[in-house]
C-alpha positions as a LaTeX table, in Angstrom:
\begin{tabular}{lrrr}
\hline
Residue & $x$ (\AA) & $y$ (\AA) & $z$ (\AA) \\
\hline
Unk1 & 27.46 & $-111.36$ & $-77.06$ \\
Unk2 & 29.61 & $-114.11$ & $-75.88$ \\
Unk3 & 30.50 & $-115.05$ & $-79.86$ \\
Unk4 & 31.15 & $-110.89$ & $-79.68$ \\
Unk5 & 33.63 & $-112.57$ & $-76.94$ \\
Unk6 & 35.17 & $-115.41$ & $-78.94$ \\
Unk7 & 35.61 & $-113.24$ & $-82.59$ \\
Unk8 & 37.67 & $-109.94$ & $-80.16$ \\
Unk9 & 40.16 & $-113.08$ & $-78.60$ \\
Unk10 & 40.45 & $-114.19$ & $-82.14$ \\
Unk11 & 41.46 & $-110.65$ & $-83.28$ \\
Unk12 & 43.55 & $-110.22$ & $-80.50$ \\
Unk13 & 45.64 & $-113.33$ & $-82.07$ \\
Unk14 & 44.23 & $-115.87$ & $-79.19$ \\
Unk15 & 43.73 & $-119.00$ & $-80.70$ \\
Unk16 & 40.90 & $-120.58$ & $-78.89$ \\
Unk17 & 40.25 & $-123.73$ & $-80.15$ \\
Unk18 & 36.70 & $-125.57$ & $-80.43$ \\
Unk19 & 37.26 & $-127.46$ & $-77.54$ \\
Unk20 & 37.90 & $-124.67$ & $-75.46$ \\
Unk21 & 35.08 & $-122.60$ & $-76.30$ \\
Unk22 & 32.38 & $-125.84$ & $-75.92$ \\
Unk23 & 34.16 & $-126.77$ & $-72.05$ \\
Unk24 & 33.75 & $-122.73$ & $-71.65$ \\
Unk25 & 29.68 & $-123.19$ & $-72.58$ \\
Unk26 & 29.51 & $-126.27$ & $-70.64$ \\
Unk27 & 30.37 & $-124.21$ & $-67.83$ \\
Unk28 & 27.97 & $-121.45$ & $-68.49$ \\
Unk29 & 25.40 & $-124.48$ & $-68.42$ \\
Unk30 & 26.61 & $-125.71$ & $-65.04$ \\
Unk31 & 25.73 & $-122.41$ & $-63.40$ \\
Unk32 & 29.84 & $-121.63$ & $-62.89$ \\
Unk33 & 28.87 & $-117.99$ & $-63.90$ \\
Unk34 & 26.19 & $-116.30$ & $-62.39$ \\
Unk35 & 27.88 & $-112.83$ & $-62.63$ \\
Unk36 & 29.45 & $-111.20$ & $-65.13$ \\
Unk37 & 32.47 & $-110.74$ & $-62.64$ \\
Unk38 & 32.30 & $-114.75$ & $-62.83$ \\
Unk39 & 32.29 & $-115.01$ & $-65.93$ \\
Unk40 & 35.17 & $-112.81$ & $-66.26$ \\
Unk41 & 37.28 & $-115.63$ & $-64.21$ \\
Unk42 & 35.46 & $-118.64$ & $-65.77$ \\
Unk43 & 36.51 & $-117.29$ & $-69.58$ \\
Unk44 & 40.48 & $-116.76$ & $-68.37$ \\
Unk45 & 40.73 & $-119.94$ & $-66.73$ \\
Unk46 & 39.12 & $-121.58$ & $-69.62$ \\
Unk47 & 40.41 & $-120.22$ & $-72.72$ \\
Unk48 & 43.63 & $-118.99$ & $-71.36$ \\
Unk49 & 46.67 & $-120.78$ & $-70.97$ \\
Unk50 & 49.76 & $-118.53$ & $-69.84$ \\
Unk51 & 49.42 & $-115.69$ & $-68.17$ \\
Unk52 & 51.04 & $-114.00$ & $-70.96$ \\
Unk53 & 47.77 & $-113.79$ & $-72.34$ \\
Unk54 & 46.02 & $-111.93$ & $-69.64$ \\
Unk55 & 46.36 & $-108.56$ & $-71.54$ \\
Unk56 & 44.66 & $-109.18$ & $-74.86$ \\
Unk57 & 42.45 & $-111.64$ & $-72.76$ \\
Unk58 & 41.66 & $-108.05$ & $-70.86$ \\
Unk59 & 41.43 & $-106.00$ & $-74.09$ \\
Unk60 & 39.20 & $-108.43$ & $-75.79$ \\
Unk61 & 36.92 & $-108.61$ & $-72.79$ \\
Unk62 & 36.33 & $-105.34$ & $-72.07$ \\
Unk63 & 35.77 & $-104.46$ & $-76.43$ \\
Unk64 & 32.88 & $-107.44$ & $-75.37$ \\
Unk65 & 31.57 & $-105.73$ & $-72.53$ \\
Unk66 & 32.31 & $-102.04$ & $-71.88$ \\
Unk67 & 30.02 & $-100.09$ & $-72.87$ \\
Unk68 & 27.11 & $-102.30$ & $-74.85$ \\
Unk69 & 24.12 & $-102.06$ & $-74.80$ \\
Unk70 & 22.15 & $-105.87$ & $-74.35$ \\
Unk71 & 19.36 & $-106.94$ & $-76.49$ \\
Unk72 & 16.07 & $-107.05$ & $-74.56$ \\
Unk73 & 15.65 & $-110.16$ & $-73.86$ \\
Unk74 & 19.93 & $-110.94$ & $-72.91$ \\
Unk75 & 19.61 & $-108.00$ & $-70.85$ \\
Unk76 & 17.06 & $-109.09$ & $-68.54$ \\
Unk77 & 18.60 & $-112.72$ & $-68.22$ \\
Unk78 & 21.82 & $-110.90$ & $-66.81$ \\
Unk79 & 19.92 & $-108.89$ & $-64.69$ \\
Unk80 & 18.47 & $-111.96$ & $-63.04$ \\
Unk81 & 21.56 & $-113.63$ & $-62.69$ \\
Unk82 & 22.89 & $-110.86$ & $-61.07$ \\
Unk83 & 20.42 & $-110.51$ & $-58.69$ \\
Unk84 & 20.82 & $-114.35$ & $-58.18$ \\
Unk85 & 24.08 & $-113.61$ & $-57.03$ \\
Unk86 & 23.30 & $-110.57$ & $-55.02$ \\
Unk87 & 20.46 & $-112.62$ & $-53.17$ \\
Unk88 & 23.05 & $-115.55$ & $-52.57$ \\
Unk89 & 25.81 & $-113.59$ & $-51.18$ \\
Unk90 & 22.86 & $-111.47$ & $-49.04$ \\
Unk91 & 22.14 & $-107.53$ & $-48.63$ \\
Unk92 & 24.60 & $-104.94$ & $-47.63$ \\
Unk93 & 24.68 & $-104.34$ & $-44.13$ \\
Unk94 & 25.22 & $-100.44$ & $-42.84$ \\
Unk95 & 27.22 & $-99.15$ & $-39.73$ \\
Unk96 & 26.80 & $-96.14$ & $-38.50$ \\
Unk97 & 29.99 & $-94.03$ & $-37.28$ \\
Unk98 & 30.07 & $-90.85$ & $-36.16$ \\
Unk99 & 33.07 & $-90.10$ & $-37.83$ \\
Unk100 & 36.54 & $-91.93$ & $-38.86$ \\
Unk101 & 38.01 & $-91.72$ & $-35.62$ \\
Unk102 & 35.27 & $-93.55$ & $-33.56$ \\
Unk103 & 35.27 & $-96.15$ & $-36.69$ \\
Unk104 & 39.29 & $-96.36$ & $-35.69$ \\
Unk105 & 39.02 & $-96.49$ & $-31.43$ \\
Unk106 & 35.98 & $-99.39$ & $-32.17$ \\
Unk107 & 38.44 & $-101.41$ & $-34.20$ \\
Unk108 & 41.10 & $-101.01$ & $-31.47$ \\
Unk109 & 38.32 & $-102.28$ & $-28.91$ \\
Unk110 & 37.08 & $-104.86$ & $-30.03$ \\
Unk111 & 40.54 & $-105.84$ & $-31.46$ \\
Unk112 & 41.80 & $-106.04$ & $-28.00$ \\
Unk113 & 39.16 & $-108.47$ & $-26.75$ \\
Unk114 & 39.21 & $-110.30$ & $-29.70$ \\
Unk115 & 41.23 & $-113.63$ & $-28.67$ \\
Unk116 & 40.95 & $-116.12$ & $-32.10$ \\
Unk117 & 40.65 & $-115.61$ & $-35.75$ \\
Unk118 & 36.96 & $-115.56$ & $-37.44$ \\
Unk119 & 35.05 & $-115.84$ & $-40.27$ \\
Unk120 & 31.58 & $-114.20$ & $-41.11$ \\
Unk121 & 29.59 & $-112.96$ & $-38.29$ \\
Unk122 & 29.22 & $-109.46$ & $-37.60$ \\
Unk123 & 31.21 & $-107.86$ & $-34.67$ \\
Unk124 & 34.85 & $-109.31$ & $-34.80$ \\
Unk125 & 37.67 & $-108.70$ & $-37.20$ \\
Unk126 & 37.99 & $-110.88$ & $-40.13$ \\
Unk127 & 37.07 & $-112.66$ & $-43.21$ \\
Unk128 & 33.08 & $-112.72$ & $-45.10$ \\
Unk129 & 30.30 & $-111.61$ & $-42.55$ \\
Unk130 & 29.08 & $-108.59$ & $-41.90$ \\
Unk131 & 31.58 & $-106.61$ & $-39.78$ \\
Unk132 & 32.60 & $-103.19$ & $-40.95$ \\
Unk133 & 36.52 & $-104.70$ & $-39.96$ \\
Unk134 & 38.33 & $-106.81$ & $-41.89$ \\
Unk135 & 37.98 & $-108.31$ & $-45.44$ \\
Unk136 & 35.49 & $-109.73$ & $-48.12$ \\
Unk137 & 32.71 & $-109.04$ & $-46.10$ \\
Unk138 & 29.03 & $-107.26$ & $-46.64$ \\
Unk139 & 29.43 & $-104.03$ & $-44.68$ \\
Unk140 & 29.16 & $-100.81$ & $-46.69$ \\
Unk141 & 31.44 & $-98.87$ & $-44.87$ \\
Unk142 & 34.02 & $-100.02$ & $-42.42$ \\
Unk143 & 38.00 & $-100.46$ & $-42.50$ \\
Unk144 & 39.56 & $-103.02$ & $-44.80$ \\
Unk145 & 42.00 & $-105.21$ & $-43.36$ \\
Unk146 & 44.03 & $-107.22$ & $-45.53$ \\
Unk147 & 42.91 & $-109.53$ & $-48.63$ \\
Unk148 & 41.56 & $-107.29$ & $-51.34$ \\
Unk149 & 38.85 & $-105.07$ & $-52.12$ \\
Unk150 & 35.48 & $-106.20$ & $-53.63$ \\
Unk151 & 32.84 & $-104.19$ & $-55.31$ \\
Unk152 & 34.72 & $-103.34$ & $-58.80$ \\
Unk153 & 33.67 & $-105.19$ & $-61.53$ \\
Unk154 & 35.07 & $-107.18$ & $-63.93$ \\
Unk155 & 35.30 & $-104.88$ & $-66.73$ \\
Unk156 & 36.69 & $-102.34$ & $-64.82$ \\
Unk157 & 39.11 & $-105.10$ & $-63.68$ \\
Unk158 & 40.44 & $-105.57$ & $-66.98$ \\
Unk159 & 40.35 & $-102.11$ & $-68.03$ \\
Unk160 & 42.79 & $-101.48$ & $-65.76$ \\
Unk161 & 44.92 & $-103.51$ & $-68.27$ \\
Unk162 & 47.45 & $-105.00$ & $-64.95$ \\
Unk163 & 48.92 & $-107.83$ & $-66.83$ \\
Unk164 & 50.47 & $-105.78$ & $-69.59$ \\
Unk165 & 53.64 & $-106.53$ & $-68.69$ \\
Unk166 & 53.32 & $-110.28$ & $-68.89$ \\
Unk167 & 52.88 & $-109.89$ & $-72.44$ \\
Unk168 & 55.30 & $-111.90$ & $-75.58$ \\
Unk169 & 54.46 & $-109.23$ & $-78.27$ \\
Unk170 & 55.80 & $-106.32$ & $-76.64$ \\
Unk171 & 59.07 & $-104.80$ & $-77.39$ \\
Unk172 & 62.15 & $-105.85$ & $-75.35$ \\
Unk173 & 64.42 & $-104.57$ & $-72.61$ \\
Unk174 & 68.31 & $-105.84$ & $-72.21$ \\
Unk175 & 67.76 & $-108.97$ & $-70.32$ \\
Unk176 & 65.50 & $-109.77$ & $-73.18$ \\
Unk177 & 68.10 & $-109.71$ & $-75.50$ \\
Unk178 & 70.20 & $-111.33$ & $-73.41$ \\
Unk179 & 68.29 & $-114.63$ & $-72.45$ \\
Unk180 & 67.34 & $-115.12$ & $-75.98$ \\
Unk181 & 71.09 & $-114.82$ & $-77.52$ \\
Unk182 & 72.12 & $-117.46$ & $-74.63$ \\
Unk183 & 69.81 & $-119.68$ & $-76.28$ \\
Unk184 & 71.89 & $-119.85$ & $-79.17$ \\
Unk185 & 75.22 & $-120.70$ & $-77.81$ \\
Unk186 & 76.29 & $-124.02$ & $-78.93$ \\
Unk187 & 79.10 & $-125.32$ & $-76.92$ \\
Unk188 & 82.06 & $-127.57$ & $-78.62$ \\
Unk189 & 85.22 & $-128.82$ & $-76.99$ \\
Unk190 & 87.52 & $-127.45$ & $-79.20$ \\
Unk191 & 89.81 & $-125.47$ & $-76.52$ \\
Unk192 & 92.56 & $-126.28$ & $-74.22$ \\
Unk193 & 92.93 & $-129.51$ & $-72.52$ \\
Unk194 & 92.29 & $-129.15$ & $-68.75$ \\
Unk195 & 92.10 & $-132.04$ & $-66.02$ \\
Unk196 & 88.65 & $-133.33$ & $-65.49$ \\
Unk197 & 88.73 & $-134.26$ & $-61.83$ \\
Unk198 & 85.54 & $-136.72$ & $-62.38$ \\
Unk199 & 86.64 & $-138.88$ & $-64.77$ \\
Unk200 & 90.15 & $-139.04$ & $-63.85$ \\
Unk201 & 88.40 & $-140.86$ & $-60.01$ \\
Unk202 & 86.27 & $-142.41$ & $-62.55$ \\
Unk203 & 88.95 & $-144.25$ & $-64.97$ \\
Unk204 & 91.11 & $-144.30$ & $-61.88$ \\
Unk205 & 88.39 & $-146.32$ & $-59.73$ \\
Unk206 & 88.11 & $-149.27$ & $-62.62$ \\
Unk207 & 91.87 & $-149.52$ & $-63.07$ \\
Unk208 & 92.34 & $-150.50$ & $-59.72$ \\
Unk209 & 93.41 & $-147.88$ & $-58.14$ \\
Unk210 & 95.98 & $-146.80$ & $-60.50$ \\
Unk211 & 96.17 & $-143.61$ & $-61.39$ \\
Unk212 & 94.93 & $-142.24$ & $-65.04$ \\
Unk213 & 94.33 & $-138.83$ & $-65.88$ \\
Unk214 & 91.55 & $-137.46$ & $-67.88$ \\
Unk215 & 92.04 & $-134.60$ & $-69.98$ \\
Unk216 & 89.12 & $-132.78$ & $-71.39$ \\
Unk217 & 89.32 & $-129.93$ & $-73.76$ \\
Unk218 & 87.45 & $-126.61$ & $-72.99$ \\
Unk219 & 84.08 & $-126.32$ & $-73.80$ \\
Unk220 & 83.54 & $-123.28$ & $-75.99$ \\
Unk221 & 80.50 & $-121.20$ & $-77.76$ \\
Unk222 & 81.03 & $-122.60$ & $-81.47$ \\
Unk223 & 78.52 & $-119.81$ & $-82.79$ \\
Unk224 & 79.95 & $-117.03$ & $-85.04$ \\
Unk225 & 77.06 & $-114.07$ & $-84.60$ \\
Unk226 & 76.94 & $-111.26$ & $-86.73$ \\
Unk227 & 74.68 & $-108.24$ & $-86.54$ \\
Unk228 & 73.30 & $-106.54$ & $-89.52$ \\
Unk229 & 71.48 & $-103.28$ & $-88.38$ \\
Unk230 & 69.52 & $-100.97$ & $-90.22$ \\
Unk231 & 70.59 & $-96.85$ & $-89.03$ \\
Unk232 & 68.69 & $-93.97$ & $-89.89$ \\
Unk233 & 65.74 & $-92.73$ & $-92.02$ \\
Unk234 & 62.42 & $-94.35$ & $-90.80$ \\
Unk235 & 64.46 & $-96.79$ & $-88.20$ \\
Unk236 & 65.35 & $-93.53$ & $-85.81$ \\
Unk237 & 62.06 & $-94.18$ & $-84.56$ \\
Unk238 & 63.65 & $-97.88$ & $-83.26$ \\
Unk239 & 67.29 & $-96.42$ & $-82.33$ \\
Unk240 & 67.03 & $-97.22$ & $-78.56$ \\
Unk241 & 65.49 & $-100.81$ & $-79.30$ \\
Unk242 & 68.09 & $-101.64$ & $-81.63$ \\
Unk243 & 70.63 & $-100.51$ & $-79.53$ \\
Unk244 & 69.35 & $-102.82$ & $-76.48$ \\
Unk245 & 70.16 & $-105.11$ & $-78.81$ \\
Unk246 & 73.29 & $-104.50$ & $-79.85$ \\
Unk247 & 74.24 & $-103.54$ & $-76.11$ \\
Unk248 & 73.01 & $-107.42$ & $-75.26$ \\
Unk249 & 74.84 & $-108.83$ & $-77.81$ \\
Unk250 & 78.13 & $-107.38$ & $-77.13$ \\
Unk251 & 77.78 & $-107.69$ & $-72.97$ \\
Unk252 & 77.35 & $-111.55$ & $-73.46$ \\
Unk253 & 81.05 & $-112.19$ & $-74.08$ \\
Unk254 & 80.34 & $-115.76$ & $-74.79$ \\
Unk255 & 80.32 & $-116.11$ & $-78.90$ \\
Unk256 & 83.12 & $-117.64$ & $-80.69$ \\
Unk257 & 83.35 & $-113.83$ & $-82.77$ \\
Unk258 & 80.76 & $-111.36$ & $-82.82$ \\
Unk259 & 80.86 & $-108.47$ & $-84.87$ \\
Unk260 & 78.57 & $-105.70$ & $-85.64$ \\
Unk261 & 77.40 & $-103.97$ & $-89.07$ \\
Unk262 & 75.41 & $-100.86$ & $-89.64$ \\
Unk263 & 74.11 & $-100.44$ & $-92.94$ \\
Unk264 & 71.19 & $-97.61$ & $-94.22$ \\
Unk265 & 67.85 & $-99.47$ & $-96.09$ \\
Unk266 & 70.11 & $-102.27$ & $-97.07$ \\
Unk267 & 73.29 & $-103.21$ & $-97.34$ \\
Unk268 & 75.18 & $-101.48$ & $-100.69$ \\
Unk269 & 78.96 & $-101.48$ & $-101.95$ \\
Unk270 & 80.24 & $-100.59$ & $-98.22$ \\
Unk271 & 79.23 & $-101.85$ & $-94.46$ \\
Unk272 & 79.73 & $-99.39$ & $-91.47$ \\
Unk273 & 81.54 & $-100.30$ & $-88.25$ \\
Unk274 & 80.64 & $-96.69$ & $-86.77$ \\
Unk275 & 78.31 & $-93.72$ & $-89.19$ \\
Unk276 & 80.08 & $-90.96$ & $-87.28$ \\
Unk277 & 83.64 & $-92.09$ & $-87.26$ \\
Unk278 & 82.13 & $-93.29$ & $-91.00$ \\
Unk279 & 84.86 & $-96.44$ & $-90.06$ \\
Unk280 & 83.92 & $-98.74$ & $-92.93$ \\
Unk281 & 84.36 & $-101.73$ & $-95.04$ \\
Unk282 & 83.71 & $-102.81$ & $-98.55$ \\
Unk283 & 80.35 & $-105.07$ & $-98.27$ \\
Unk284 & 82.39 & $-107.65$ & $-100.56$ \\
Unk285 & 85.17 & $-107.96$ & $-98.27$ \\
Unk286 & 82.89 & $-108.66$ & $-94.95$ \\
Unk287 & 80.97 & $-111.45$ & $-97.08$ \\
Unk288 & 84.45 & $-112.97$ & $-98.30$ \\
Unk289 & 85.42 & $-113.44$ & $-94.31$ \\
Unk290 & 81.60 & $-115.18$ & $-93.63$ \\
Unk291 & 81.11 & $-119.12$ & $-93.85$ \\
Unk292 & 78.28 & $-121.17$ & $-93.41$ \\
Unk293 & 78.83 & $-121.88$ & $-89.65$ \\
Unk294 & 78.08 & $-118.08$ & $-88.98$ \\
Unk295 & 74.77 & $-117.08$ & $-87.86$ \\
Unk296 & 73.59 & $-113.14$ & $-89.52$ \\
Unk297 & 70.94 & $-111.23$ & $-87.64$ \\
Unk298 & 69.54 & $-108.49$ & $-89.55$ \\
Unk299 & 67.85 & $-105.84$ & $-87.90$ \\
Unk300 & 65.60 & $-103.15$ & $-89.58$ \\
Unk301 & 62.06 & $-102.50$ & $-90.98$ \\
Unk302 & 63.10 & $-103.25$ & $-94.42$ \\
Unk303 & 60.59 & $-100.64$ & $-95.81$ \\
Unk304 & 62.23 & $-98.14$ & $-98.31$ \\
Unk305 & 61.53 & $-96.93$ & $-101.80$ \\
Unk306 & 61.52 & $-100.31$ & $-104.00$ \\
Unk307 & 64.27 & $-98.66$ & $-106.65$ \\
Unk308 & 66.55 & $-98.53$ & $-103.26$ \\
Unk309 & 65.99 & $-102.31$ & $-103.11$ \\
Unk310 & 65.86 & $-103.33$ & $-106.88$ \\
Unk311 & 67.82 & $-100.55$ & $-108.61$ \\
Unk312 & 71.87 & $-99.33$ & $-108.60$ \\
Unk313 & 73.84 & $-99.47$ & $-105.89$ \\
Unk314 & 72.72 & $-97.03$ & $-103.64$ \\
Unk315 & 73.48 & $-93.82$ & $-103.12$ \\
Unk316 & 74.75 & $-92.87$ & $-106.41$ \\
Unk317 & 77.05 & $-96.57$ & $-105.82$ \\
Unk318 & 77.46 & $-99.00$ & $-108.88$ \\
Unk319 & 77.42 & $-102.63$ & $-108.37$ \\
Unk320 & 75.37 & $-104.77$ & $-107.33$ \\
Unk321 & 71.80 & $-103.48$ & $-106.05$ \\
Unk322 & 70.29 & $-103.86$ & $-102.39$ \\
Unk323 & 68.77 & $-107.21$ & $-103.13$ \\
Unk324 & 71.29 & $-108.77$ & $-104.48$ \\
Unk325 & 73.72 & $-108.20$ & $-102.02$ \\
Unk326 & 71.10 & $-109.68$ & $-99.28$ \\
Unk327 & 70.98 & $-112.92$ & $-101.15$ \\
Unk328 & 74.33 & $-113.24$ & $-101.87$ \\
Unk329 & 74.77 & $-113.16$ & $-97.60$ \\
Unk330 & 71.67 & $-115.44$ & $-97.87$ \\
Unk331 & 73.37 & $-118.01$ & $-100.17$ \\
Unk332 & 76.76 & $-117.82$ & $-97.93$ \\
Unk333 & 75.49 & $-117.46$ & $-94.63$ \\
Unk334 & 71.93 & $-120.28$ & $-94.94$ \\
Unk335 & 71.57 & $-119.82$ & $-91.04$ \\
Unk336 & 69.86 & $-116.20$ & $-91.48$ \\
Unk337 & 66.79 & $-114.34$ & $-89.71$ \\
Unk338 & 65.79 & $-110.82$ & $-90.49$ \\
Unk339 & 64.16 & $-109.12$ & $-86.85$ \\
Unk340 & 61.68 & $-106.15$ & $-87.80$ \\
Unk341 & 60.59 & $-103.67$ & $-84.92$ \\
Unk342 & 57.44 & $-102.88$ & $-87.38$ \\
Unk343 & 54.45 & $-104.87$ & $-86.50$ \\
Unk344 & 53.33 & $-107.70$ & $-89.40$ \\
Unk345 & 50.65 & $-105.54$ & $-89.64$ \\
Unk346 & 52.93 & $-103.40$ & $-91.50$ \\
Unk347 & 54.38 & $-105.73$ & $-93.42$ \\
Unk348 & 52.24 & $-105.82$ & $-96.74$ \\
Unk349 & 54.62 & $-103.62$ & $-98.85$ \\
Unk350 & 56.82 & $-104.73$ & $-101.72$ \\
Unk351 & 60.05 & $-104.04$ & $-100.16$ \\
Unk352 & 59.23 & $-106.30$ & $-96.68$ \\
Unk353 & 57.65 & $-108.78$ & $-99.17$ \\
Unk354 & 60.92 & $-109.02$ & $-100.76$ \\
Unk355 & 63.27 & $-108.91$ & $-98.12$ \\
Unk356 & 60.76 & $-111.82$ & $-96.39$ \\
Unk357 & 61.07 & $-113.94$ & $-98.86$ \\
Unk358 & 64.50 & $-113.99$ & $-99.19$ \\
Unk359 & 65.46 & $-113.82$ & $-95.13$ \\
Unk360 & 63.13 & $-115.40$ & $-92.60$ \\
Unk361 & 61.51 & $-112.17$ & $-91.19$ \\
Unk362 & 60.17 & $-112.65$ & $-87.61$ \\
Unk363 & 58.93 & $-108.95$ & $-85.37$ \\
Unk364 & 61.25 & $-107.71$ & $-83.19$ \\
Unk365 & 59.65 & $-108.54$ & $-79.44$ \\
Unk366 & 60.62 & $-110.96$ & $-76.84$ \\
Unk367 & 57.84 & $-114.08$ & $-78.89$ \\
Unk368 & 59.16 & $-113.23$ & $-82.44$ \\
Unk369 & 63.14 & $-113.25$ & $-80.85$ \\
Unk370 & 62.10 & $-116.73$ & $-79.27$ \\
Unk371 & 61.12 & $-118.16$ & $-82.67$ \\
Unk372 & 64.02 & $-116.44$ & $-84.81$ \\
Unk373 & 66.30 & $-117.96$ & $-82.59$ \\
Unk374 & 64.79 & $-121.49$ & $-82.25$ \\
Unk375 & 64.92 & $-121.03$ & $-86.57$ \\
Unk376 & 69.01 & $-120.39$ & $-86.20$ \\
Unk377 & 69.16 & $-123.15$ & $-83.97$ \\
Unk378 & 67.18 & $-125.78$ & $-85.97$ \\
Unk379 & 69.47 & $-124.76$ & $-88.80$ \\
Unk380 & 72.94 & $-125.24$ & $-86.69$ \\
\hline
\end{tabular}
């Protein structure tokens, strides 16, 4: 069962390593788990390492242990650890109540006379013990006061699937967008000269008190961003992402240019400022105005008929086909990443082959935004 555990981390894409998994045995062997709630916590803190993890840590666990039905001899083993653990932590303790009210005038009572905090026992409020008030405790019935409640266990835990939004592979919101673009700005001082207070006391301190200005020039985003988005057909399904995306890119302000391209499958004889205004330009002219130092984001799920991509010009065009026009932007524009909202799962098909090979392809969530970004940024 517990390689059960190791293979469903794998094939959630956790990469434990060897030494993880043998430090996460030698813990089994020191007794660290003697419940399967413990060994719940042991397995996270030992083969995770973010918290962004903590979901398909969750999924994988529970595929392990919902449900499954132990081999004889397993079974009984767990059994006697968890009765280990039951003995240890010592019976359930009842209190009787006549109803909720006289539970709720007892806690007031003895809450009143109760002058210092405390810990186990079984009459006063608090922590452990026996007391049917308070927290963590072995009473089966009582009110809860603070901390958290016991008594579920760990696979219902991570059933309940509470770190899901910690995850990297999920799609994005605005901020998103927005923190990963900033990561691309490259700042030049190429602006207007302005007085830079510092080093004008600075050069003014070593010459003796005689005054000598410093004039800087601005600093300013050198980056030239353009955005390449697929519209329509099979990417309707991704219309809201995308335009989170596009809404990101245009709020941030800070880009030496940024313009914006909508295009259907890929891009043919003309490029599309707005489909319903149908505001356009020819596809050779946009190219022309592109130079090395601009950095192309294409968005779409580059899936499509493979005559769309290898044949003509699209619809009923002449000219060049898709393909060629995407390495044509390829060979002007080197700093290039292609962002797909389809999972890689869905990626084995000739056209996303294609397109792969010619554009770095990365998935369109906040991990595969970090590492398309980090690729336009190596390449600047």
């Amino acid at each position: 069962m517990l390689l059960n555990l190791l293979f469903n981390l794998r094939n959630q894409g956790l990469k434990v390593g060897a030494g993880e998994w043998l430090a996460f045995l030698r813990g089994l062997e020191s007794g660290l788990a003697g419940s399967l709630d413990e060994l719940y916590f042991l397995a996270r803190a030992v083969l995770i390492h973010t918290e962004a993890h903590y979901d398909v840590f969750d999924v994988a666990f529970t595929a392990t242990f919902e449900g499954v039905e132990l081999p004889a001899p397993l079974k009984e083993e767990l059994a006697g650890w968890l009765e280990e653990a039951k003995a240890a932590m010592g019976e359930k303790v009842h209190h009787d109540f006549d109803s909720l009210e006289a539970m709720r005038k007892e806690l007031e009572r003895r809450l009143a006379e109760q002058k210092e905090r405390h810990d186990g026992g079984g009459h006063w409020v608090g922590t452990g013990g026996s007391s049917p008030f308070g927290n963590s405790g072995r009473a089966d019935n009582g009110i809860r006061i603070g901390g958290e409640g016991g008594g579920r266990g760990a696979v219902q835990v991570a059933g309940e699937r509470r770190w899901a939004g910690y995850r990297t592979d999920v799609q994005l919101d605005v901020r998103d967008f927005k923190v990963a673009l900033a990561m691309l700005r490259k700042f030049g001082r190429e602006g207007q000269e302005k007085l830079n207070l510092d080093g004008t006391i600075d050069r003014t301190a070593k010459n003796a008190g005689e005054i000598e200005l410093d004039m800087q020039k601005e600093r300013v985003n050198r980056v030239k961003l353009v955005l390449m988005m697929d519209t329509g057909g099979s990417m309707e399904p991704n219309a809201a992402l995308v335009s989170r995306l596009f809404t990101a890119a245009k709020a941030l302000k800070t880009f030496k240019t940024f313009e914006a391209w909508h295009f259907h499958n890929c891009p043919y004889g003309w490029l599309y400022k707005d489909y319903r205004t149908f505001e356009r330009m020819p596809t050779a002219q946009v190219l022309e105005k592109l130079t090395p130092q601009h950095r192309v984001v294409w968005v779409g799920d580059a899936s499509m008929a493979p005559w769309e991509l290898f044949q003509g010009g699209g619809w009923g065009e002449t000219g060049p086909t898709g393909m060629q026009w995407l390495q044509r932007f390829a060979e002007r524009c080197p700093s290039s990443v292609w962002l797909n909202p389809d999972p890689p799962r869905y990626w084995d098909h000739p056209t996303v082959r294609a397109i792969g090979a010619t554009v770095p392809m990365f998935p369109l969530t906040v991990e595969g935004l970090r590492a398309s970004i980090q690729r336009l940024r190596a390449a600047a």
